[in-house]
DOLO-633564 format. One record per residue (C-alpha): residue in one letter; x, y, z; residue number from 0. Coordinates in steps of 0.5 Angstrom, whole numbers, plus 500, padded with zeros to 3 digits. Layout:
BEGIN
[site a [X Y Z] NUM];
...
END
This chain:
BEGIN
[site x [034 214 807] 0];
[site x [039 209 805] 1];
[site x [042 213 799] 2];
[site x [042 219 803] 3];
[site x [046 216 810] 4];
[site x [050 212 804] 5];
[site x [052 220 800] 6];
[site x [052 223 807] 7];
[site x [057 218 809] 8];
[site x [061 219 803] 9];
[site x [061 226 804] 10];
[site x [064 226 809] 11];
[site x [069 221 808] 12];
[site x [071 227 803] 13];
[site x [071 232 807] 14];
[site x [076 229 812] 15];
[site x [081 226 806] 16];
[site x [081 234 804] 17];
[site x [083 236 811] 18];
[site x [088 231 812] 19];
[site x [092 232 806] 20];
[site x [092 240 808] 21];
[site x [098 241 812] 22];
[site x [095 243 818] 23];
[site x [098 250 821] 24];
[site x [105 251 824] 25];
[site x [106 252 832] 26];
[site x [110 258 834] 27];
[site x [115 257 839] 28];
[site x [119 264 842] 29];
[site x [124 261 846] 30];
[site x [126 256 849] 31];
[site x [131 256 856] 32];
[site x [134 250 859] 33];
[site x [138 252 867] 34];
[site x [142 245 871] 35];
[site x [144 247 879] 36];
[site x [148 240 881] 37];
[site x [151 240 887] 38];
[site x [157 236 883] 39];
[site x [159 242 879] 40];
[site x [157 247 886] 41];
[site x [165 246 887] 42];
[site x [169 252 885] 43];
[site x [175 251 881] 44];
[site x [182 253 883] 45];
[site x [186 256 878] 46];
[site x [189 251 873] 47];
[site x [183 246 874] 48];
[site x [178 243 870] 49];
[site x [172 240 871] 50];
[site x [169 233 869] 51];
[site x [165 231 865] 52];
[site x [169 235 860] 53];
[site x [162 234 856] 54];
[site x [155 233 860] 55];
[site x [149 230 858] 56];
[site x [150 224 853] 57];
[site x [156 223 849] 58];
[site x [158 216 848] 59];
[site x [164 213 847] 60];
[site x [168 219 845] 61];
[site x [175 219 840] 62];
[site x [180 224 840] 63];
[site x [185 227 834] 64];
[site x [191 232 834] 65];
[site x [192 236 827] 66];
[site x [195 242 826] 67];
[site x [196 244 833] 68];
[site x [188 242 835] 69];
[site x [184 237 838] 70];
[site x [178 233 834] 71];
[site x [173 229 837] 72];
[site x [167 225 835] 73];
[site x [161 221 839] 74];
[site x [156 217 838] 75];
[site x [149 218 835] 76];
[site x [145 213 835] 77];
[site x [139 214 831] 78];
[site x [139 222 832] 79];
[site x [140 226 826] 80];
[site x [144 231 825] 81];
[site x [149 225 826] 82];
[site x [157 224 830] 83];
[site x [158 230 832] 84];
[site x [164 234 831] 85];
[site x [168 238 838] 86];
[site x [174 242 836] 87];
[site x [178 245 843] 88];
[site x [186 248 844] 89];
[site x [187 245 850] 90];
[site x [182 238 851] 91];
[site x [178 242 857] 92];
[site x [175 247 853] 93];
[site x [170 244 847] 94];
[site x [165 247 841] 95];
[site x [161 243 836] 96];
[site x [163 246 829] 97];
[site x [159 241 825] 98];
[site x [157 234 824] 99];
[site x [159 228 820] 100];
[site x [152 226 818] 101];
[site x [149 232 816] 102];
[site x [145 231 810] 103];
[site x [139 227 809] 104];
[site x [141 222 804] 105];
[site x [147 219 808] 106];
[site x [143 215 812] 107];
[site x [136 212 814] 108];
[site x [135 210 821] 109];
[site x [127 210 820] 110];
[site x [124 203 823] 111];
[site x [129 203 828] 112];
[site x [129 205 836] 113];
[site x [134 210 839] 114];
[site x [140 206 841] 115];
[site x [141 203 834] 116];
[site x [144 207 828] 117];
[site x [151 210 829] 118];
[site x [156 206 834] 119];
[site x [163 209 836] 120];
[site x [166 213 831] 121];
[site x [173 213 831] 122];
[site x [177 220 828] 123];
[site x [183 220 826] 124];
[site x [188 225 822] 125];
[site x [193 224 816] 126];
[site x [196 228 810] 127];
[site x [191 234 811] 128];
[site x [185 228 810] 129];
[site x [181 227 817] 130];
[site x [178 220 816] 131];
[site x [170 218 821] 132];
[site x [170 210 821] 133];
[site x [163 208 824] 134];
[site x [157 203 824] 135];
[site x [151 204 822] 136];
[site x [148 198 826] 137];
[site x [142 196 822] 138];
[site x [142 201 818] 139];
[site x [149 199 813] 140];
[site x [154 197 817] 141];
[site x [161 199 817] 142];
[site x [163 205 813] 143];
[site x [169 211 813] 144];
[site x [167 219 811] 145];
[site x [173 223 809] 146];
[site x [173 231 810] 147];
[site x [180 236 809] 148];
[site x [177 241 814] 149];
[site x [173 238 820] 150];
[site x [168 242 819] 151];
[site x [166 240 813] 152];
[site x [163 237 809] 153];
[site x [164 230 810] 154];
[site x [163 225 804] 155];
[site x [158 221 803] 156];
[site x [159 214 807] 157];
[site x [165 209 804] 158];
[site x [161 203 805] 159];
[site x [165 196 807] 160];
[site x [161 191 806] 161];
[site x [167 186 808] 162];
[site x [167 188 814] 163];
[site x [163 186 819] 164];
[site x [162 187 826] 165];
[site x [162 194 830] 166];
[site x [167 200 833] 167];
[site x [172 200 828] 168];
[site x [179 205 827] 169];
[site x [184 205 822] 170];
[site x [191 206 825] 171];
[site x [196 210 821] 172];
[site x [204 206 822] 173];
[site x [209 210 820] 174];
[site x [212 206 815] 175];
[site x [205 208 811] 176];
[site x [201 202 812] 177];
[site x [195 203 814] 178];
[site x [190 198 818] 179];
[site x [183 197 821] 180];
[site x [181 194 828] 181];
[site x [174 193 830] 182];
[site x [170 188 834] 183];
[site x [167 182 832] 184];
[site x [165 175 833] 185];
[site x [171 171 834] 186];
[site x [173 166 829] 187];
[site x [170 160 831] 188];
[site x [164 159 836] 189];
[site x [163 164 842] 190];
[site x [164 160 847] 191];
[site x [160 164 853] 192];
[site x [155 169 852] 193];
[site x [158 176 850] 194];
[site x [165 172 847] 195];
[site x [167 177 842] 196];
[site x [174 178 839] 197];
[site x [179 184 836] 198];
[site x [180 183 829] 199];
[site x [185 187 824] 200];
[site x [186 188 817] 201];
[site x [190 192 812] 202];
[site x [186 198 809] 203];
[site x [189 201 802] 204];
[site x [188 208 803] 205];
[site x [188 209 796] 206];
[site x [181 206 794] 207];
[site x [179 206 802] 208];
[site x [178 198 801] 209];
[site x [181 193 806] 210];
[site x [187 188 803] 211];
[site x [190 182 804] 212];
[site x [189 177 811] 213];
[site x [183 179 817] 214];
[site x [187 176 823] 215];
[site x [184 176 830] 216];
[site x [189 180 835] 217];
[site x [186 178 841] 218];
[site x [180 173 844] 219];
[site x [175 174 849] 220];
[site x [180 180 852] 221];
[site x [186 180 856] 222];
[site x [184 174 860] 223];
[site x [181 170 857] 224];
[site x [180 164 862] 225];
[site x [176 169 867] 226];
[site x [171 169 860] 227];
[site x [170 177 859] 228];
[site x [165 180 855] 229];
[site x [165 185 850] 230];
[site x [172 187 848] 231];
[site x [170 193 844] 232];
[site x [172 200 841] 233];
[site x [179 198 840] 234];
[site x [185 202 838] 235];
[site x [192 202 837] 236];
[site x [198 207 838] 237];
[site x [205 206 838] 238];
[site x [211 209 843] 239];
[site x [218 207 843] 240];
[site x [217 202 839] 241];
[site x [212 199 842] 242];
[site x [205 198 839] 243];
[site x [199 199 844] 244];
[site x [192 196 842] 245];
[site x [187 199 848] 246];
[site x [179 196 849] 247];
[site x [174 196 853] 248];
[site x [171 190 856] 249];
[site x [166 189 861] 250];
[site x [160 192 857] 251];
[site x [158 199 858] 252];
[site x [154 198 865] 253];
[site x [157 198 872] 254];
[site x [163 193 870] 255];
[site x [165 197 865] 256];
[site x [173 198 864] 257];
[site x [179 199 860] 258];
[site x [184 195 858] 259];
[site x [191 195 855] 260];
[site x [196 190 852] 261];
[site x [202 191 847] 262];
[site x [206 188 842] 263];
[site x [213 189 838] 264];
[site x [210 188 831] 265];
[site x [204 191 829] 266];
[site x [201 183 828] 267];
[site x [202 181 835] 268];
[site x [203 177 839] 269];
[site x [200 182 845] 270];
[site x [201 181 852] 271];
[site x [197 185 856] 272];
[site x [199 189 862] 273];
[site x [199 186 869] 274];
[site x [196 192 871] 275];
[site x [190 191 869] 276];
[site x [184 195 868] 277];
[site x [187 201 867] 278];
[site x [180 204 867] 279];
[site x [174 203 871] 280];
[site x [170 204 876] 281];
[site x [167 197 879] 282];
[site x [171 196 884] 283];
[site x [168 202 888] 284];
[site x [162 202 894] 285];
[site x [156 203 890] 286];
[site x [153 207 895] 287];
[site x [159 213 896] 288];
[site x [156 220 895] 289];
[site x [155 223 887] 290];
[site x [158 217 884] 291];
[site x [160 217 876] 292];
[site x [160 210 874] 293];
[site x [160 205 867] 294];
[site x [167 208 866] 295];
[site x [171 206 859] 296];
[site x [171 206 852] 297];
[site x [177 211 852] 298];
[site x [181 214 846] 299];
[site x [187 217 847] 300];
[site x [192 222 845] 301];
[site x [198 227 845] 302];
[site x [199 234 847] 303];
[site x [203 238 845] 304];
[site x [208 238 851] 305];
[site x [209 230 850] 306];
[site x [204 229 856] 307];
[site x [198 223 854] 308];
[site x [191 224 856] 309];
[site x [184 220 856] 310];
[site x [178 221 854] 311];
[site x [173 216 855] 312];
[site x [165 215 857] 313];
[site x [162 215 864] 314];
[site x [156 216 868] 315];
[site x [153 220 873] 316];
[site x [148 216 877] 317];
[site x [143 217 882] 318];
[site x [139 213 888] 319];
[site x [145 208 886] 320];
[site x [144 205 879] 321];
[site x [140 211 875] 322];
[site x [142 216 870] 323];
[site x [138 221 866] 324];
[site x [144 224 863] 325];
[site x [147 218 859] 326];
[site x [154 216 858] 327];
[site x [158 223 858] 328];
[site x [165 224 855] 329];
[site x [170 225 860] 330];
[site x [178 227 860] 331];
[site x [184 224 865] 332];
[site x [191 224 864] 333];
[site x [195 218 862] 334];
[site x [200 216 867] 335];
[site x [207 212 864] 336];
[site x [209 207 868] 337];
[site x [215 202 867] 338];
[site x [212 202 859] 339];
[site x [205 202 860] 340];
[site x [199 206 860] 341];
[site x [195 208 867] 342];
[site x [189 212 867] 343];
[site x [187 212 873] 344];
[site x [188 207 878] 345];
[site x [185 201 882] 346];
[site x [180 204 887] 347];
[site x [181 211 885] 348];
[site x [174 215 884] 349];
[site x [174 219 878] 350];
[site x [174 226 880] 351];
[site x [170 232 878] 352];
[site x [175 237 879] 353];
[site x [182 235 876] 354];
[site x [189 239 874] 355];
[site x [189 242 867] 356];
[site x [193 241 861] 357];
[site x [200 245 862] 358];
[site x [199 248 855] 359];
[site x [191 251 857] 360];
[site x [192 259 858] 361];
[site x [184 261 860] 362];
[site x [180 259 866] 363];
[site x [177 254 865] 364];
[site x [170 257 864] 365];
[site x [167 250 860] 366];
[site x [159 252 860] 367];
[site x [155 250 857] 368];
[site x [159 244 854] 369];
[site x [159 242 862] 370];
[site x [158 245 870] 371];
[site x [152 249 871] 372];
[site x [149 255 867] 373];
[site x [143 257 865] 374];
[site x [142 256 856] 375];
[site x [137 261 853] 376];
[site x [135 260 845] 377];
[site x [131 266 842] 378];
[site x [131 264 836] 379];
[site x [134 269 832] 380];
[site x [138 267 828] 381];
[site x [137 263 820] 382];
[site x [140 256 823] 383];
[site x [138 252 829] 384];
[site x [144 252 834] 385];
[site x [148 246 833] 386];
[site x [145 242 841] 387];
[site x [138 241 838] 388];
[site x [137 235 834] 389];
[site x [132 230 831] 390];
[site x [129 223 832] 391];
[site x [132 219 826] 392];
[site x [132 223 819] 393];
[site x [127 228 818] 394];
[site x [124 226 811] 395];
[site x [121 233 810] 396];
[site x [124 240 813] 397];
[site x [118 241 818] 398];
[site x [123 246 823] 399];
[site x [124 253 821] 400];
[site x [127 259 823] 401];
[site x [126 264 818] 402];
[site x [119 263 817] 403];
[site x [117 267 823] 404];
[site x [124 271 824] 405];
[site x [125 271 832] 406];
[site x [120 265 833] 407];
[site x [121 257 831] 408];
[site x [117 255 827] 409];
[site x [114 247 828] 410];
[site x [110 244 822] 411];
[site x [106 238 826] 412];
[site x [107 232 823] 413];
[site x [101 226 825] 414];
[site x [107 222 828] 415];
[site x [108 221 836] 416];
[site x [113 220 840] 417];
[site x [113 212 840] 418];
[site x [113 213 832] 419];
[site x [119 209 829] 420];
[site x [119 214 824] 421];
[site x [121 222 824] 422];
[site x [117 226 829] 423];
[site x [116 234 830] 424];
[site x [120 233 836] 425];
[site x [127 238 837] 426];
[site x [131 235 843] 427];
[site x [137 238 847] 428];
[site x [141 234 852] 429];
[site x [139 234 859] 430];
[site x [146 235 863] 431];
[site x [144 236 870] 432];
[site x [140 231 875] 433];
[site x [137 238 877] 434];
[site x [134 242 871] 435];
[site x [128 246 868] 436];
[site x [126 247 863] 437];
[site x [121 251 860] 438];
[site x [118 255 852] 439];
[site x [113 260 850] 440];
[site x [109 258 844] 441];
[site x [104 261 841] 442];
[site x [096 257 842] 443];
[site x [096 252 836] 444];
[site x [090 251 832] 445];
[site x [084 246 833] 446];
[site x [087 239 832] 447];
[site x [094 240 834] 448];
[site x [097 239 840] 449];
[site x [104 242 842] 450];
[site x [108 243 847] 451];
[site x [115 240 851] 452];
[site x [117 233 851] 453];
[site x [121 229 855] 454];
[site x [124 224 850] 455];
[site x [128 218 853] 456];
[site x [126 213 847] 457];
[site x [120 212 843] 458];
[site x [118 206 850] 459];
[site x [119 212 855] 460];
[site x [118 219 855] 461];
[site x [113 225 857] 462];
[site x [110 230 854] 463];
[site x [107 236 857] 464];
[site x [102 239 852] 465];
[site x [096 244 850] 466];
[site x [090 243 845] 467];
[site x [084 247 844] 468];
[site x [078 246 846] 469];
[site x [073 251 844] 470];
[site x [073 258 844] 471];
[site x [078 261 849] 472];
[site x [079 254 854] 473];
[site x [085 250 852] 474];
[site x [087 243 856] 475];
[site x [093 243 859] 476];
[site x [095 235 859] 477];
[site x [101 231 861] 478];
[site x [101 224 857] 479];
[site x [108 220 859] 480];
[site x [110 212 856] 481];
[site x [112 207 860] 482];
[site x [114 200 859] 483];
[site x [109 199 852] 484];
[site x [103 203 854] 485];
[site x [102 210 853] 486];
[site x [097 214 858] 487];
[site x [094 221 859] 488];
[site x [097 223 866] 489];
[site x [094 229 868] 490];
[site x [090 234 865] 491];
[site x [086 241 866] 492];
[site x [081 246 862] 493];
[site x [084 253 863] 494];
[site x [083 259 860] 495];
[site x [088 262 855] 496];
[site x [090 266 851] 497];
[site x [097 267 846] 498];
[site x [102 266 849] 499];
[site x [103 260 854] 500];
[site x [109 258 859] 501];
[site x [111 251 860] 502];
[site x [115 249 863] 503];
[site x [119 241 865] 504];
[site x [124 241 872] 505];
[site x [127 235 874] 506];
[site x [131 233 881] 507];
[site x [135 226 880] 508];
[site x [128 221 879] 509];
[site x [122 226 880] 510];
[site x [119 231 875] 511];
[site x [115 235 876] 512];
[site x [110 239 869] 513];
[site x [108 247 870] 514];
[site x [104 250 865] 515];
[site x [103 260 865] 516];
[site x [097 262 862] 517];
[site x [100 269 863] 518];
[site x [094 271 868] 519];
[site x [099 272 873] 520];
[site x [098 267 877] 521];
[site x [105 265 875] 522];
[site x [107 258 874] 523];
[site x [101 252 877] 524];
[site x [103 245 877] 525];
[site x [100 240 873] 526];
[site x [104 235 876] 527];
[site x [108 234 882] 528];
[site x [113 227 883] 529];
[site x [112 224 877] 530];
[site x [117 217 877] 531];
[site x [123 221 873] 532];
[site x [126 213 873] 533];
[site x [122 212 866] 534];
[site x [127 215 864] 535];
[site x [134 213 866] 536];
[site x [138 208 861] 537];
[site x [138 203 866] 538];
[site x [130 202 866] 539];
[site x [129 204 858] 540];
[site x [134 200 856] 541];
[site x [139 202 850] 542];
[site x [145 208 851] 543];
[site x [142 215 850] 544];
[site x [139 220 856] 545];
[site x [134 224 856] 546];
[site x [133 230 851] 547];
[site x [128 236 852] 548];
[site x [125 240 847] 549];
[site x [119 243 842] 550];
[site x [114 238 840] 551];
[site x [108 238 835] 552];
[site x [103 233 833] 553];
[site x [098 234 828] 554];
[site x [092 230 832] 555];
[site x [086 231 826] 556];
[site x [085 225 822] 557];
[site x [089 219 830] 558];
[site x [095 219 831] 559];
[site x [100 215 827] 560];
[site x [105 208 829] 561];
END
């Protein structure tokens, strides 16, 4: 009996290594729609007017370039993939993503790390038909610069700078030639206080993209140093009439955010700040006034064509006060000049979602899908993914097709959840509106895998509303979300079903509710109502992405993998 329970064992054994080294078999999704209603984008625009955020759902810390009668701009990315993506726009309101700076896998590996590390504040800018990238890997190479000669691409393998430590650099192209690289780091001596951090300068040869001669501090702790401000960062430098104007935020990237500026005479300093600072934030306003947009600064700014300046910077829409789902948006504001200074907005002025349009924009400013309501679907019809879906960290293998099964995606389950600090078979596009839905039909997946559409805030906080087969024509139709370390299984229910199945996710500030359609026409039932939507809110998951939505497939055969 012994032999035979030990070969029976061993048989087995066999039998299950055999079935998890066979790939299991693909998922079918045939589209995928996502629709926002938010009464802060309900208002109708005037004539010449444009609405605010100029890009809704997160984008961080933008950077703006003029060349060759365009604008260029550029966020963060963290750890998704493709990385820093690249807008192009005629008239700073109207924006289309025409690429990335990180679109090949061999650029950089985020494996290992949570969502909020990766790429930092890139910073773009343009000179003599080369467009330069210059960014942060946060634990994942440091700093380093891509070139490309159309913003398209293809962008360069990262230029690494391993002399240069810190975050958020830019370079600064002077007049005269010389080029210069400022960044954030750790002030020269020992921080005083908790968040004491200094901007720093160095020149740069343009020719081997290496830095040269003296690293020098040009400000430290912020523009009053006695008050001991925290975070100055994202710094760049501009010049006008003469002076040199070195801009940077301070305050952190929460509810104390803000913008301020100081100038110098020689690109060296010293520099003086402004009297009038911040030139941007919102701290100073009553925490409980209607649809408020808050954590305002990280701005970049640049010149129009007709000499006017304008603003780009980061900022939140929140709900029950301090939440948000949709991240950190990219804004846009005029510059006001005022006795030689620039004012984005000031002191005690809300941020508004509807502002007067660049002189030069000669369309309504009809700005969706980038921003305001509308309703986004993918059929899936083309050979390429559209350029909104994104994936959790580099993708190791190419589990995502539409070519396989023209008019359908095609995911390939992968055994890495959600929670997993590696790739998952996870597709995400932003969430941009407190009030949304979004919703798939996929094909029924085989035994031993589950699929549906994910909430995604972070790899500690999201929601998957799934299907698995249970026997015959039944399914189970389940909700698992993650919170606060611990993974549970929120609802379920066995249906009869048959190919195709509906799900759908909706939304409304912090409640969430699932749905599922067996097609048997009894419409849409609700697995789950008034579910806590704060999990997902980057104040309570921490980091600096909001939330995405999309396709996700796990293979379930031989357990879950970490």
């Amino acid at each position: 009996m012994t032999r035979l329970l030990l070969a029976t064992l061993m048989l087995l054994s066999a039998a299950l290594q055999v079935e998890a080294a066979t790939p299991p078999p693909p998922v079918y999704f045939d589209w995928f729609e996502y629709s926002g209603d938010d009464t802060a984008f309900a208002q109708p625009l005037p004539g010449g007017h444009y609405r605010n955020p100029i890009l809704a759902g997160f984008h961080a810390d933008p950077s703006v370039v003029s060349a060759n009668g365009r604008f260029y701009l550029v966020n963060s990315s963290f750890t998704y993939y493709p990385g820093i993506p690249v807008f192009e726009s005629v008239d700073l309101v109207h924006w289309q993503q025409i690429g990335n700076v990180i679109d090949r896998p061999g650029m950089l590996d985020f494996d290992g790390l949570g969502v909020s590390r990766g790429v930092f504040a890139p910073a773009i800018e343009y000179h003599q038909g080369v467009f330069y990238v210059v960014t942060t890997a946060v634990d994942s190479g440091g700093n380093f610069i891509s070139t490309a000669r159309d913003p398209v691409g293809p962008w360069s393998d990262p230029h690494w700078l391993p002399t240069i430590d810190g975050i958020d650099p830019s370079l600064f192209f002077d007049q005269d030639g010389t080029v210069y690289l400022v960044n954030n780091d750790a002030p020269a001596g020992e921080p005083r206080y908790e968040g004491h951090r200094a901007i720093w300068m160095q020149q740069m040869d343009l020719k081997t993209l290496t830095p040269v001669g003296p690293r020098k501090v040009l400000v430290d702790g912020g523009v009053d140093p006695s008050a001991q401000p925290i975070w100055i960062e994202g710094p760049h430098l501009y010049k006008r009439d003469g002076w040199y104007y070195l801009s940077a935020a301070e305050g952190g990237t929460g509810p104390q955010h803000s913008q301020v500026v100081l100038r110098s005479r020689d690109v060296w300093g010293p520099y003086v700040p402004f009297a009038g600072n911040p030139i941007l934030t919102q701290r100073d306003l009553s925490d409980d006034r209607p649809l408020p947009i808050t954590n305002a600064g990280h701005a970049d700014l640049v010149e129009g064509p007709d000499g006017s300046w304008w603003a780009v910077f980061l900022a939140s829409r929140n709900y029950q006060q301090r939440h948000y789902n949709t991240g950190r948006e990219t804004y846009l504001l005029p510059v006001s000049w005022k006795d030689g200074w620039p004012v984005i907005l000031p002191a005690g002025a809300a941020i508004p979602y509807v502002a007067k349009a660049p002189g030069w924009m000669q369309r309504a400013a009809s700005q969706a899908p980038a921003t305001g309501n509308a309703v986004v679907r993918d059929e899936f019809e083309g050979t390429q993914l559209d350029r909104s879906w994104l994936h959790v960290r580099v993708p190791k293998q190419v589990w995502a097709s539409l070519r396989e099964r023209p008019g359908s995606l095609t995911l390939h389950p992968l055994p890495e959840g959600l929670d997993a600090l590696r790739n998952p078979s996870f597709l995400g596009r932003r969430q941009q509106h407190l009030r949304f839905a979004a919703s798939t039909e996929l094909v029924l997946p085989d035994p031993g895998v589950a699929a549906g559409v994910a909430a995604f805030q972070s790899e500690n906080a999201w929601y998957f509303l799934g299907v698995r087969r249970t026997g015959g024509d039944r399914v189970a139709v389940f909700l698992e979300g993650r919170d606060d370390g611990r993974t549970s299984t929120l609802a379920s229910r066995e249906v009869k079903a048959s190919a195709p199945l509906r799900l759908k996710v909706t939304g409304e500030e912090g409640r969430y509710a699932f749905a599922f359609d067996t097609g048997d026409g009894r419409g849409w039932q609700t697995l789950a109502n008034d579910v806590d939507g704060t999990v997902l809110s980057t104040d309570r998951a921490g980091g600096f992405v909001g939330t995405l939505l999309g396709p996700f497939a796990r293979d379930e055969r031989a357990g879950r993998s970490k």
